[in-house]
Structure formats: C-alpha cells, structure tokens
PDB file of N, CA, C and O in Angstrom:
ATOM      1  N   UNK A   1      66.805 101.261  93.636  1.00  0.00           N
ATOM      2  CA  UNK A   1      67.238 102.488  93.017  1.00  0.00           C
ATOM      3  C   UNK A   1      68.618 102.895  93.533  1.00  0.00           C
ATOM      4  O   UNK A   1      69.446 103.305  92.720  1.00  0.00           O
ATOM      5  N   UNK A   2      68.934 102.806  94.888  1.00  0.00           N
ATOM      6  CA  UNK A   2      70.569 103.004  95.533  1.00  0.00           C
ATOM      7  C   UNK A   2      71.103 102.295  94.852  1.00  0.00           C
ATOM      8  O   UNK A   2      72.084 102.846  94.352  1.00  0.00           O
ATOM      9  N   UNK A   3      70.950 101.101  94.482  1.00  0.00           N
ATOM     10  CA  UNK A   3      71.704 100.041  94.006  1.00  0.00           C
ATOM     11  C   UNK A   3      72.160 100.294  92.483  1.00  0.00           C
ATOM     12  O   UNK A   3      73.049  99.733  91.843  1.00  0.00           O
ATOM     13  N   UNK A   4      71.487 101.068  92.198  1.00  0.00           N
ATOM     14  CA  UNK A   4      71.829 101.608  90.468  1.00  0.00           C
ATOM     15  C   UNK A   4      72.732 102.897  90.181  1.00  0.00           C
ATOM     16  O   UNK A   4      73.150 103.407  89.142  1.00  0.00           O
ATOM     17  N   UNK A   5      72.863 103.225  91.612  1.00  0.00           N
ATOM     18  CA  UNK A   5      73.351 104.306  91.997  1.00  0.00           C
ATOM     19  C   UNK A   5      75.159 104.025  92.462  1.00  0.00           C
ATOM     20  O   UNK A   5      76.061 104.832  92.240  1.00  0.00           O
ATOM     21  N   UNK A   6      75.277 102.984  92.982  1.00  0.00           N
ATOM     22  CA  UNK A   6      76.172 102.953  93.676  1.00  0.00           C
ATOM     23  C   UNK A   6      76.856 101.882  92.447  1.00  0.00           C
ATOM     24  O   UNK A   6      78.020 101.489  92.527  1.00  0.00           O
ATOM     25  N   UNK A   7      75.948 101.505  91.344  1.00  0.00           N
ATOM     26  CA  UNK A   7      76.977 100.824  91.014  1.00  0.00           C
ATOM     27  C   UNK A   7      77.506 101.545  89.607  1.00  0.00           C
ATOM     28  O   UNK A   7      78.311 101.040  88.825  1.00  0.00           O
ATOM     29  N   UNK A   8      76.809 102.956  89.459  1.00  0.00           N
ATOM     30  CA  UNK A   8      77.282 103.551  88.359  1.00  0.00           C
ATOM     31  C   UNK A   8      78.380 104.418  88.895  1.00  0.00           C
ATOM     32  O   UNK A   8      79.324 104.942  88.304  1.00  0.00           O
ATOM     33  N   UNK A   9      77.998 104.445  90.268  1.00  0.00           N
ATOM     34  CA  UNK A   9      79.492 105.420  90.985  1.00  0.00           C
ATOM     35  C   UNK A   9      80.690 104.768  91.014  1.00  0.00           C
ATOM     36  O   UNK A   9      81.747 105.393  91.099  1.00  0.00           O
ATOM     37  N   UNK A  10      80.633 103.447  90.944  1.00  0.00           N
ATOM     38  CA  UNK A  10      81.957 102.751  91.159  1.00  0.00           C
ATOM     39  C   UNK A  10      82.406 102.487  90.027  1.00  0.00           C
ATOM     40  O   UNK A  10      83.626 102.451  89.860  1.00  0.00           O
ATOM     41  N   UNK A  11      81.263 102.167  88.681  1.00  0.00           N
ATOM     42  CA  UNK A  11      82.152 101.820  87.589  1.00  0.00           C
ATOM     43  C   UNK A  11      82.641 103.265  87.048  1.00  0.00           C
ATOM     44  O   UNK A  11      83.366 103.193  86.056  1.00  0.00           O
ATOM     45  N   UNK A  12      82.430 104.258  87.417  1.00  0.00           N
ATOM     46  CA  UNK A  12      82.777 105.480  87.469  1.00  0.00           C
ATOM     47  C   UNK A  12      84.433 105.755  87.933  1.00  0.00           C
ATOM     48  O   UNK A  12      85.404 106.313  87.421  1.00  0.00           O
ATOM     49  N   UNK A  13      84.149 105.029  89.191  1.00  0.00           N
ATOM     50  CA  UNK A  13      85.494 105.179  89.663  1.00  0.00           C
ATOM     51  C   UNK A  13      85.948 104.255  89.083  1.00  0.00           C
ATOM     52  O   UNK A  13      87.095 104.605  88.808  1.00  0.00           O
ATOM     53  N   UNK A  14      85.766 103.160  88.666  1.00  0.00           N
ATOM     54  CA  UNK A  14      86.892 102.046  88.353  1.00  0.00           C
ATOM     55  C   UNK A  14      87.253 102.669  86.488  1.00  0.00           C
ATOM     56  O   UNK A  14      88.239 102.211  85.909  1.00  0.00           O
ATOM     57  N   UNK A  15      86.496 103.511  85.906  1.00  0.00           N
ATOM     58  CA  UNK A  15      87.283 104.084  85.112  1.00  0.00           C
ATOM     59  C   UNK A  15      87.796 105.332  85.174  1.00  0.00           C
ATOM     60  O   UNK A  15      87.723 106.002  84.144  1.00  0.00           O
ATOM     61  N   UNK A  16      88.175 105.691  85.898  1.00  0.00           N
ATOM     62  CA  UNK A  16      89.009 107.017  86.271  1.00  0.00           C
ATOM     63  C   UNK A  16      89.886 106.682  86.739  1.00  0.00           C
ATOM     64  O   UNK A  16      90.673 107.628  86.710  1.00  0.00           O
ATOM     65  N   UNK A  17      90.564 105.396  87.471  1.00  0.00           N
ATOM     66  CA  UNK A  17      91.103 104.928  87.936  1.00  0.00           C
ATOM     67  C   UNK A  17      92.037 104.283  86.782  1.00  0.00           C
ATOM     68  O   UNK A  17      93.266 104.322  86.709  1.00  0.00           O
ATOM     69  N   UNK A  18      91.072 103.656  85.867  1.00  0.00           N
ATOM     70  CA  UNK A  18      92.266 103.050  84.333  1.00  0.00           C
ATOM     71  C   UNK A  18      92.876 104.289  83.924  1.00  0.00           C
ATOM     72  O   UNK A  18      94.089 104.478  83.831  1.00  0.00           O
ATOM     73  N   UNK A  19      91.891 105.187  83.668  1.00  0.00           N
ATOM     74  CA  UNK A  19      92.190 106.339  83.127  1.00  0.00           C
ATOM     75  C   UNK A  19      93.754 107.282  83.209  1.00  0.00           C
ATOM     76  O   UNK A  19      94.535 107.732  82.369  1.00  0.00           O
ATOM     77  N   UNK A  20      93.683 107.271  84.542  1.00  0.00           N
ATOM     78  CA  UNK A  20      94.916 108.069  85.577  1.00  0.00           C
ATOM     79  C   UNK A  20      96.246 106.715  85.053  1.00  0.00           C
ATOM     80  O   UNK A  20      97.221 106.885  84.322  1.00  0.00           O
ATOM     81  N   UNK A  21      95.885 105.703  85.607  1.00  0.00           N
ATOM     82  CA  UNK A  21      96.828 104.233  85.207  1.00  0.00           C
ATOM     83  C   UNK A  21      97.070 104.156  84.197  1.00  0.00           C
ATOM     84  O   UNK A  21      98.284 103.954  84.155  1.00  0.00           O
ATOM     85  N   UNK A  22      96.565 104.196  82.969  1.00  0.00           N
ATOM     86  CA  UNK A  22      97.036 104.248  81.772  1.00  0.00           C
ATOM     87  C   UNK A  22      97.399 105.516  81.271  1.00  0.00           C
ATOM     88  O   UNK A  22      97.772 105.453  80.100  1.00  0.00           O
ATOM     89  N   UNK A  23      97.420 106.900  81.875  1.00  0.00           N
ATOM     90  CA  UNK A  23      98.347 107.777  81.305  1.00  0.00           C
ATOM     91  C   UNK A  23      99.795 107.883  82.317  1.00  0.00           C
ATOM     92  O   UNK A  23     100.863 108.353  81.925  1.00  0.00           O
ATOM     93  N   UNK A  24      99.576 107.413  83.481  1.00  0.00           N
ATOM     94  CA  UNK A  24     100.974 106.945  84.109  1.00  0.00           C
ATOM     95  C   UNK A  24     101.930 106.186  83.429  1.00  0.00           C
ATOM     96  O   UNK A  24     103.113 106.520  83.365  1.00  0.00           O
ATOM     97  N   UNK A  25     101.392 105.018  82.837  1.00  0.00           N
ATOM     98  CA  UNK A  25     101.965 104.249  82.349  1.00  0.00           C
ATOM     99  C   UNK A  25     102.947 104.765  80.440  1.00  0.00           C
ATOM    100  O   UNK A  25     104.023 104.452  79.930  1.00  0.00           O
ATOM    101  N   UNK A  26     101.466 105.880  79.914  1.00  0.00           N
ATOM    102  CA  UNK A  26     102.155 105.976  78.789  1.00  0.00           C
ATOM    103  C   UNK A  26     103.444 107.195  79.240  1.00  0.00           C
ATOM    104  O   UNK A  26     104.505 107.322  78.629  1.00  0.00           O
ATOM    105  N   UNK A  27     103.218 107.623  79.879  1.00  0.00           N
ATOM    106  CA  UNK A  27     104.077 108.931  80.329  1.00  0.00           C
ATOM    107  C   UNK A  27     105.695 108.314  80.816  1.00  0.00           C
ATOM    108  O   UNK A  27     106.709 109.005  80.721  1.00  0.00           O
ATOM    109  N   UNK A  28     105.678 106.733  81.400  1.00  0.00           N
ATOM    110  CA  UNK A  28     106.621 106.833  81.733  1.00  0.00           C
ATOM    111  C   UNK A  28     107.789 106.058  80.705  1.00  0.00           C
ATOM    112  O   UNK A  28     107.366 105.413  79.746  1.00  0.00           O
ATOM    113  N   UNK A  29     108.769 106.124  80.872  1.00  0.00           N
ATOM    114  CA  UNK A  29     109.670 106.087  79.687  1.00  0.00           C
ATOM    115  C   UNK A  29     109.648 104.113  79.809  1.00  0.00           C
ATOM    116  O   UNK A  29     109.161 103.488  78.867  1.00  0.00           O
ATOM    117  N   UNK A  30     110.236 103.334  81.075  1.00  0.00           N
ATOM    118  CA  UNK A  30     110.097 102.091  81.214  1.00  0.00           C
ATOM    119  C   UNK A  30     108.786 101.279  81.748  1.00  0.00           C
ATOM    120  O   UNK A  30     108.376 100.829  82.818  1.00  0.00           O
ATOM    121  N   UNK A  31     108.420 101.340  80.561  1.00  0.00           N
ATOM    122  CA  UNK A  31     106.866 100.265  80.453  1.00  0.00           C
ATOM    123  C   UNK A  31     107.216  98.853  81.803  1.00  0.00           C
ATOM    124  O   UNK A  31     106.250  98.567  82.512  1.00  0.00           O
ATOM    125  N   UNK A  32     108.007  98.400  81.952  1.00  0.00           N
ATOM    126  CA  UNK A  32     107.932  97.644  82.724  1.00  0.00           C
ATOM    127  C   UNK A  32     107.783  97.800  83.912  1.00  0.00           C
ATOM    128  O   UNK A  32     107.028  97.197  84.675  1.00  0.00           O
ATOM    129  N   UNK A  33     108.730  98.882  84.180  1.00  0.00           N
ATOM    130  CA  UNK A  33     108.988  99.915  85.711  1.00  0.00           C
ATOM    131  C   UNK A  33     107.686  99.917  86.122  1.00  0.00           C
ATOM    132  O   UNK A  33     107.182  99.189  86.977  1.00  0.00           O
ATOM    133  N   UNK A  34     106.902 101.204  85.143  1.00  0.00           N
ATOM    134  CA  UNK A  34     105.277 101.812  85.095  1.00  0.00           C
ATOM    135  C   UNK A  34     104.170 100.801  85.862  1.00  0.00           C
ATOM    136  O   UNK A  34     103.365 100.880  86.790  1.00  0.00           O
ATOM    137  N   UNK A  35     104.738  99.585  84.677  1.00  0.00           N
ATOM    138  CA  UNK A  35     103.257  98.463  84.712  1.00  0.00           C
ATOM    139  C   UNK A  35     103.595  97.895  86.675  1.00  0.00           C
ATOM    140  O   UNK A  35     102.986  97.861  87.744  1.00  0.00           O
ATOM    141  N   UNK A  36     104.848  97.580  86.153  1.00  0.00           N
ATOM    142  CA  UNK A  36     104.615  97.074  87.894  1.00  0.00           C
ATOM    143  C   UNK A  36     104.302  97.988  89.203  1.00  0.00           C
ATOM    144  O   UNK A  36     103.781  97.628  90.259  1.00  0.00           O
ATOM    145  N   UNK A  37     104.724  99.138  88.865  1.00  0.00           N
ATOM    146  CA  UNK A  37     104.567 100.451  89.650  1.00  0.00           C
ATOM    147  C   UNK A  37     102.939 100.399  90.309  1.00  0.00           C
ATOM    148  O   UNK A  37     102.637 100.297  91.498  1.00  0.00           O
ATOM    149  N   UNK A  38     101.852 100.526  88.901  1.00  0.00           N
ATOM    150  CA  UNK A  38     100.597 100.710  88.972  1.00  0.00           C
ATOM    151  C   UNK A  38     100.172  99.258  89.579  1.00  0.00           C
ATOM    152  O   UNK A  38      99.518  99.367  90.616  1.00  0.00           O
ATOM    153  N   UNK A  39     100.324  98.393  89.298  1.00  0.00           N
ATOM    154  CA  UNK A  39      99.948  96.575  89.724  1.00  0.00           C
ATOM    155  C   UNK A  39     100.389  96.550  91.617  1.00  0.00           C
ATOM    156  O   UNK A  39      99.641  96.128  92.499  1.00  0.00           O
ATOM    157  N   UNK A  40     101.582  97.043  91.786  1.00  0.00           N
ATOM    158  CA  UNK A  40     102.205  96.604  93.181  1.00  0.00           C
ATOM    159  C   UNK A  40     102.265  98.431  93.783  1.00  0.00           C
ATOM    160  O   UNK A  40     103.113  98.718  94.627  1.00  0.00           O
ATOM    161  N   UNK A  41     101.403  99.413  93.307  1.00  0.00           N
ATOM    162  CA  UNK A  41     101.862 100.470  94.450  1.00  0.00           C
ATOM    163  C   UNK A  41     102.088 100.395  95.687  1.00  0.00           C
ATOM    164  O   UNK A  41     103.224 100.630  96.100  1.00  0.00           O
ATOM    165  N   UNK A  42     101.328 100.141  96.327  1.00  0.00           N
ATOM    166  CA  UNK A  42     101.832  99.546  97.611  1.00  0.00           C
ATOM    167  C   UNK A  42     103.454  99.525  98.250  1.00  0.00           C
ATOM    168  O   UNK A  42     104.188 100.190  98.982  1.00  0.00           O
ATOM    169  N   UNK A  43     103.449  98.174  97.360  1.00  0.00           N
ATOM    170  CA  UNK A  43     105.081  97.755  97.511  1.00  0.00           C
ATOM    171  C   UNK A  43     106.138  98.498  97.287  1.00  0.00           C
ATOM    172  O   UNK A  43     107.150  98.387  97.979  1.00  0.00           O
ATOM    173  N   UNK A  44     106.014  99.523  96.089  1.00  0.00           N
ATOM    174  CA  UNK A  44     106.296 100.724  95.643  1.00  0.00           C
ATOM    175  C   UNK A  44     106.972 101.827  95.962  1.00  0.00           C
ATOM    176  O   UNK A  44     108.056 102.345  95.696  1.00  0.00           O
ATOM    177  N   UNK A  45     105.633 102.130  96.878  1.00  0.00           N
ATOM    178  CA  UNK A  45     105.788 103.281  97.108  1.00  0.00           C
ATOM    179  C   UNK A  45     105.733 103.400  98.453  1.00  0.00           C
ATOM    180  O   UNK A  45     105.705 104.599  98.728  1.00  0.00           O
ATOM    181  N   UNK A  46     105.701 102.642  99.537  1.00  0.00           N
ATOM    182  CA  UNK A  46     106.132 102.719 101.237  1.00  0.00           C
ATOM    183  C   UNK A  46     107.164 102.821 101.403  1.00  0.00           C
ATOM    184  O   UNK A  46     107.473 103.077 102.567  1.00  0.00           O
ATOM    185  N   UNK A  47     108.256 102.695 100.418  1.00  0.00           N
ATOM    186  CA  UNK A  47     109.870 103.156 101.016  1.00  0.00           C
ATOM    187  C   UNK A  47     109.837 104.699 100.539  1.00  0.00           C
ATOM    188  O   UNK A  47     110.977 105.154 100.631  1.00  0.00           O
ATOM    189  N   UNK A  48     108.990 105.584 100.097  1.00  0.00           N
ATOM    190  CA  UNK A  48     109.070 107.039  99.514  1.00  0.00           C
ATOM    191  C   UNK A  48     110.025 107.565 100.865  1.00  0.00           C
ATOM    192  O   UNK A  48     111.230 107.818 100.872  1.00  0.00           O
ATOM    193  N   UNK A  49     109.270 107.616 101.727  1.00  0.00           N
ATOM    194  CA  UNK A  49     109.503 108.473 103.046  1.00  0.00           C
ATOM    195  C   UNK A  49     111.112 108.100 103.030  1.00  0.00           C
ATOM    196  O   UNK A  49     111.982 108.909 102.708  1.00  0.00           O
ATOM    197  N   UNK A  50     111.305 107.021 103.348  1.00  0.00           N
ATOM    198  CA  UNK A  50     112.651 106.221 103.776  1.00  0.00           C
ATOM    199  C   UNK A  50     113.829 106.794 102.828  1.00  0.00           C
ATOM    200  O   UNK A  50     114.810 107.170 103.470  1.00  0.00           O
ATOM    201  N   UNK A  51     113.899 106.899 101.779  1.00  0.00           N
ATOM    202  CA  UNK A  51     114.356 107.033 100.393  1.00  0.00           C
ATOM    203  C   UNK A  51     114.519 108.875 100.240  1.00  0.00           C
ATOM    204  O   UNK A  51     115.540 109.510  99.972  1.00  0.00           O
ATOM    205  N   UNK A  52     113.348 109.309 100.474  1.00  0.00           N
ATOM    206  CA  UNK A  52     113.501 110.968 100.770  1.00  0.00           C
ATOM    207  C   UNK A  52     114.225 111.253 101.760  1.00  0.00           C
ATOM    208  O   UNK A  52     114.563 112.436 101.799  1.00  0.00           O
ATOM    209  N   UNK A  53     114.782 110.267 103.007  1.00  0.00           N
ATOM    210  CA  UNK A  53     115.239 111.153 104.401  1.00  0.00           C
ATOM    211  C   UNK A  53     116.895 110.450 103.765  1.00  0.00           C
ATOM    212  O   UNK A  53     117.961 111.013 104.011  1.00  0.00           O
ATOM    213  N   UNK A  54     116.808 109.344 103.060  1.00  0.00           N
ATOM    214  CA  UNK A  54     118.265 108.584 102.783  1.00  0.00           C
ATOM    215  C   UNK A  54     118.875 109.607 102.131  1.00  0.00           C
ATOM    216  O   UNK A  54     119.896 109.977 102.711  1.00  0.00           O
ATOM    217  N   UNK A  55     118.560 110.332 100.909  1.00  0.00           N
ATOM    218  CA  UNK A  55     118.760 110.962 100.424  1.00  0.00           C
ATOM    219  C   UNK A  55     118.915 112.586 100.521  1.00  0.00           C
ATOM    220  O   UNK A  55     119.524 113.322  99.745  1.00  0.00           O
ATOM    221  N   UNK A  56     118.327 112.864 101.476  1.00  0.00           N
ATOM    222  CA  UNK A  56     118.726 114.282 102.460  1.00  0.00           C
ATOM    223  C   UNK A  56     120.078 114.058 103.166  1.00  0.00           C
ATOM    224  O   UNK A  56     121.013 114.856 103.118  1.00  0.00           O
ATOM    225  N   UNK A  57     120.078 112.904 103.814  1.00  0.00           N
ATOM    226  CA  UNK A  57     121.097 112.915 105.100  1.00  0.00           C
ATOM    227  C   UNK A  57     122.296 112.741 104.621  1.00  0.00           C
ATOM    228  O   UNK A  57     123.161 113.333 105.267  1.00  0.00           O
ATOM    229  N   UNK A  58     122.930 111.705 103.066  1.00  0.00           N
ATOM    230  CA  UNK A  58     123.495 111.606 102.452  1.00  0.00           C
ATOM    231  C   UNK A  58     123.958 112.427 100.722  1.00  0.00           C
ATOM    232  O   UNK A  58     124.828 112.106  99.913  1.00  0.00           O
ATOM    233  N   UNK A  59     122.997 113.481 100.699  1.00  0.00           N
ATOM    234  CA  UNK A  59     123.054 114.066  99.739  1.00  0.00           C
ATOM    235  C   UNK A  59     123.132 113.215  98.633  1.00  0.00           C
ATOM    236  O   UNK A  59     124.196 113.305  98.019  1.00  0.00           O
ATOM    237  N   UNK A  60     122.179 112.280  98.125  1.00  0.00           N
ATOM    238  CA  UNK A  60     122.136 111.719  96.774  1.00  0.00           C
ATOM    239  C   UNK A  60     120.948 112.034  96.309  1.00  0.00           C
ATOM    240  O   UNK A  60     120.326 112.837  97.006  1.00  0.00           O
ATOM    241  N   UNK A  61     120.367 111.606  95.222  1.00  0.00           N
ATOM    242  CA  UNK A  61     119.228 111.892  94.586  1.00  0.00           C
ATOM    243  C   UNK A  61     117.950 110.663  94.931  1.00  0.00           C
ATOM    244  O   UNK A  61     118.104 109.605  94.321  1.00  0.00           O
ATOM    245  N   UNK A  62     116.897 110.743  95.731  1.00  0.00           N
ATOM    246  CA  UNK A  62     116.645 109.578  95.975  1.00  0.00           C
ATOM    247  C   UNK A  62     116.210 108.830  94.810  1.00  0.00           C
ATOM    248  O   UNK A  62     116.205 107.600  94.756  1.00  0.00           O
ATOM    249  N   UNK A  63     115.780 109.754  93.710  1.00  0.00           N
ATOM    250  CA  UNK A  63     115.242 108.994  92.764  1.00  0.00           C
ATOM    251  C   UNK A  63     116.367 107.604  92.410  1.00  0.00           C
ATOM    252  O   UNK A  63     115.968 106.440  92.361  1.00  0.00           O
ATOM    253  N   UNK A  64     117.938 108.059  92.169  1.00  0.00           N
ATOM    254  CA  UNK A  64     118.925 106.973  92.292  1.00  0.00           C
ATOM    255  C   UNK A  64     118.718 105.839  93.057  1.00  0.00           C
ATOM    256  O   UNK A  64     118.930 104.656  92.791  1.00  0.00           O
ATOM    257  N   UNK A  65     118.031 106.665  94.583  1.00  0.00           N
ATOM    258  CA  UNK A  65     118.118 105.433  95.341  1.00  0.00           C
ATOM    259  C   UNK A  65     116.844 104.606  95.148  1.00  0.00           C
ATOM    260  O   UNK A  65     117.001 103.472  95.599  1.00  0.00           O
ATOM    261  N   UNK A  66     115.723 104.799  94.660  1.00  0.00           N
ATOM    262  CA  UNK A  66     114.716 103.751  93.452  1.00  0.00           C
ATOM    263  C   UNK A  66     115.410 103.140  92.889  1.00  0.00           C
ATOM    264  O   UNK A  66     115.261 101.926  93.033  1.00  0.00           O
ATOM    265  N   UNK A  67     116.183 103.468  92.245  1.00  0.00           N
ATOM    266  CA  UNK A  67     116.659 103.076  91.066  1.00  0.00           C
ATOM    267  C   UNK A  67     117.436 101.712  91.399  1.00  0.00           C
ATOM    268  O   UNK A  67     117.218 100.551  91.053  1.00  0.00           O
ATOM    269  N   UNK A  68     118.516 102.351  92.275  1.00  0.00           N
ATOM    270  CA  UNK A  68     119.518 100.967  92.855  1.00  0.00           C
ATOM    271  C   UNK A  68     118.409 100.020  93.496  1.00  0.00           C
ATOM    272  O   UNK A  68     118.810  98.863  93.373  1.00  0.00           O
ATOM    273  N   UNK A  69     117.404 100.051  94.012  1.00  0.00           N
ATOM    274  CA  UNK A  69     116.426  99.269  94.609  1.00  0.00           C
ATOM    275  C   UNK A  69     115.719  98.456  93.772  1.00  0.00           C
ATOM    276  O   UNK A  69     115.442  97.261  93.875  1.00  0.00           O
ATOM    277  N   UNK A  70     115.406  99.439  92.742  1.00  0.00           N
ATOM    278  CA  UNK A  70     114.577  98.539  91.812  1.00  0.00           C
ATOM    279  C   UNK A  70     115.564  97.616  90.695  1.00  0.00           C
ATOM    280  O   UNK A  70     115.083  96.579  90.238  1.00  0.00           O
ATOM    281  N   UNK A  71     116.207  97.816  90.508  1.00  0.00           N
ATOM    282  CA  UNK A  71     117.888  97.096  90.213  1.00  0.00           C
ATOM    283  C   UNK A  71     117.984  95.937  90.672  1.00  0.00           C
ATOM    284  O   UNK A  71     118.045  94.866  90.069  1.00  0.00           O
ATOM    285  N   UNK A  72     118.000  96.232  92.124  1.00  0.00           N
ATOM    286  CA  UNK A  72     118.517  94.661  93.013  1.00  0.00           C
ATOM    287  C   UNK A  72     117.847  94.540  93.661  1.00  0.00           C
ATOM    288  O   UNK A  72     118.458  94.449  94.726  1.00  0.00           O
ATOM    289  N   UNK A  73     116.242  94.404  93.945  1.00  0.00           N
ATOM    290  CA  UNK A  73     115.031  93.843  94.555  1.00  0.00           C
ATOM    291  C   UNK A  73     114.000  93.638  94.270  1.00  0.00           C
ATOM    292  O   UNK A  73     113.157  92.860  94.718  1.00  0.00           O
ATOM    293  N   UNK A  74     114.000  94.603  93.192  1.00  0.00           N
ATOM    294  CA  UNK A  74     112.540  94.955  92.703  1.00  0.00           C
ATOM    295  C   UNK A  74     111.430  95.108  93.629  1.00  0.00           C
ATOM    296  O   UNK A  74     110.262  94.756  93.461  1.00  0.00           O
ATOM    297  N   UNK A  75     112.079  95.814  94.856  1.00  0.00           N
ATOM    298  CA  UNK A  75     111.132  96.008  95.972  1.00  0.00           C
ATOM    299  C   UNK A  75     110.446  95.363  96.741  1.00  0.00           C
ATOM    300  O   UNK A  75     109.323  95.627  97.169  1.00  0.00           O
ATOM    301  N   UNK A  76     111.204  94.355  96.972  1.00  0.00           N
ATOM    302  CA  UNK A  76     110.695  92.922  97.674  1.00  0.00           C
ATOM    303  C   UNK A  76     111.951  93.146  98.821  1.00  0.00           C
ATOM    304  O   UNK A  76     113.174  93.092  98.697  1.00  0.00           O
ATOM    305  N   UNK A  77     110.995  93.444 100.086  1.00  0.00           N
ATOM    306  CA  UNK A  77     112.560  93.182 101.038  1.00  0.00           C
ATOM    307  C   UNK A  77     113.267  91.896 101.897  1.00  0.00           C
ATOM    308  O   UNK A  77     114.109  91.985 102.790  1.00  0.00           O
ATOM    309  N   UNK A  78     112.599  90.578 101.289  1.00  0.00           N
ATOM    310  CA  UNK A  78     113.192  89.516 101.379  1.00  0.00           C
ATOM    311  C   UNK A  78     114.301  88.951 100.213  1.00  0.00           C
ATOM    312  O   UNK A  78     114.925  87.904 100.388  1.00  0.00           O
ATOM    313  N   UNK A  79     114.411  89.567  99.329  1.00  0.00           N
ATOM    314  CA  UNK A  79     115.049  89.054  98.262  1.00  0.00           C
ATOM    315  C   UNK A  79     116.598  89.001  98.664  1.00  0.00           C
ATOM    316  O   UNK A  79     117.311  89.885  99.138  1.00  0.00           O
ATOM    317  N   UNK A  80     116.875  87.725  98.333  1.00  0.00           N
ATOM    318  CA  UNK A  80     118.769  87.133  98.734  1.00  0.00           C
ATOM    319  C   UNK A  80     119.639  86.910  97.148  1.00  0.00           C
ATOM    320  O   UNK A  80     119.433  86.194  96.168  1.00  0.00           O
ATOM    321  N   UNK A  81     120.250  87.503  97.361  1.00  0.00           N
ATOM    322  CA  UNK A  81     121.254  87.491  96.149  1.00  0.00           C
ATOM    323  C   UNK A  81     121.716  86.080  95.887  1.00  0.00           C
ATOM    324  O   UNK A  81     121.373  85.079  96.517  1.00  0.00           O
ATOM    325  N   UNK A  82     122.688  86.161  94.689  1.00  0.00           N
ATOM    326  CA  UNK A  82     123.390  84.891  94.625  1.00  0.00           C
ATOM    327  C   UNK A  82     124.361  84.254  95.495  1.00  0.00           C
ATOM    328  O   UNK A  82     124.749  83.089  95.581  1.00  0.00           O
ATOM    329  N   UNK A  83     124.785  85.801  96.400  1.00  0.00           N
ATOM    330  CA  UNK A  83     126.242  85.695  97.249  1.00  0.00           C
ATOM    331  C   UNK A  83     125.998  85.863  98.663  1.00  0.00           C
ATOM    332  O   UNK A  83     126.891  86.140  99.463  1.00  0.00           O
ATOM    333  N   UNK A  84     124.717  85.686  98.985  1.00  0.00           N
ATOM    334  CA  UNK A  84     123.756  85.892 100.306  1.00  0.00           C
ATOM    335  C   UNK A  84     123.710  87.091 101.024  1.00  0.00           C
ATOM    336  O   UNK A  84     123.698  87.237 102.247  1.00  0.00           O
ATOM    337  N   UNK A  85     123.670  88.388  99.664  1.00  0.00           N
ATOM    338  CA  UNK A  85     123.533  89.608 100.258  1.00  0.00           C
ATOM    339  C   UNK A  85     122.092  89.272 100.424  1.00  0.00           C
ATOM    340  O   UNK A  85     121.565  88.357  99.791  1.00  0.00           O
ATOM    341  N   UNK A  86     121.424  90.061 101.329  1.00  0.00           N
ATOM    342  CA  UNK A  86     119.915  90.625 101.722  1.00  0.00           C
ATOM    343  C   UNK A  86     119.713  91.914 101.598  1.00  0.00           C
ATOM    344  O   UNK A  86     120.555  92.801 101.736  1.00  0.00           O
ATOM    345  N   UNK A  87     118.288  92.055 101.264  1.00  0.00           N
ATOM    346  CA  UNK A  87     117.673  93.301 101.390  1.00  0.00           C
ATOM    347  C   UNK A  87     117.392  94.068 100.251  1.00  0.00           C
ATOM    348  O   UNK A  87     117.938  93.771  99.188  1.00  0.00           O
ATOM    349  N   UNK A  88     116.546  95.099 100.332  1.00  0.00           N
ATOM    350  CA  UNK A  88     116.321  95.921  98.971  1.00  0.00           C
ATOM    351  C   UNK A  88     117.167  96.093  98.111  1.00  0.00           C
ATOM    352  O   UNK A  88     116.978  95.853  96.918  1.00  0.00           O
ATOM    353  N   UNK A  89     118.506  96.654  98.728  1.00  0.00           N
ATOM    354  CA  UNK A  89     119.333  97.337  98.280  1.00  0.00           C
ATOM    355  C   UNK A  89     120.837  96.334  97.910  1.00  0.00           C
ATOM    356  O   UNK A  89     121.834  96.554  97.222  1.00  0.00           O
ATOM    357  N   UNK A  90     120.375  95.148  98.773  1.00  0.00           N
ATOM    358  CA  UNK A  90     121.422  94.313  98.774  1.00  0.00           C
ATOM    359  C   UNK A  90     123.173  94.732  98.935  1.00  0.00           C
ATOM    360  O   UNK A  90     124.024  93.843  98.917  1.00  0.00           O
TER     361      UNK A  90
END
C-alpha cells in the first residue's frame, strides 16, 4: 500500500515538474536558450552568484553578462576558442 503511495507522489512530482518546464520554456523568447537552460540547470545557473557580484562591482547588467557567456561558452568552463582564448567568457 506505501508503495502505491509513493509512486503516485512522484509521478505527481514528475508532472509538476514538466509542468513548471514547459511554461519556462514557452515564456521564454529563445527556445534554444530555454531548452538547454531546463536540460543543464545546473550548469546554468552556478555562475548566478558570480555574475550578480560581476555586475555590481562593475556596474553592468548581469543579465549581459549571461549573455556574453552564453555567446562564447555556452557555459562550459573548459571551452578553448579558435585563437586559444579559455574560459566562459573567453
């Protein structure tokens, strides 16, 4: 009987979970951005902090600084350019 229990709670959660994910996704303007956003949060979203203090100390918008990141890394911080820049931001 737990067992019928626990597994209607999870498919519960595992659709509330599409649910939230697929109105993220329609909400945001670049479907590609979105899809990888929701697939790799993680990867994502651990530079938030970093990106909020870059952007205080330098007065830019951090959202820009996503932007230039996701531009030239796509949030991978091993990625090497053609000209052997490194890093997110390259």
């Amino acid at each position: 009987m737990g067992t019928t229990k626990t597994r209607i709670l999870l498919l519960t959660g595992a659709i509330a979970i599409c649910v939230v994910a697929g109105l993220l996704f329609l909400l945001k303007s670049d479907k590609a951005y979105a899809l990888k956003e929701i697939l790799f949060h993680n990867r994502y979203h651990k530079y938030d902090l970093l990106t909020e203090e870059a952007g205080a100390v330098y007065g830019v918008d951090p959202n820009l600084i996503r932007a230039v990141i996701w531009q030239e890394s796509r949030f991978k911080p091993g990625t090497v350019g053609k000209h052997g820049e490194r890093g997110l931001m390259q």
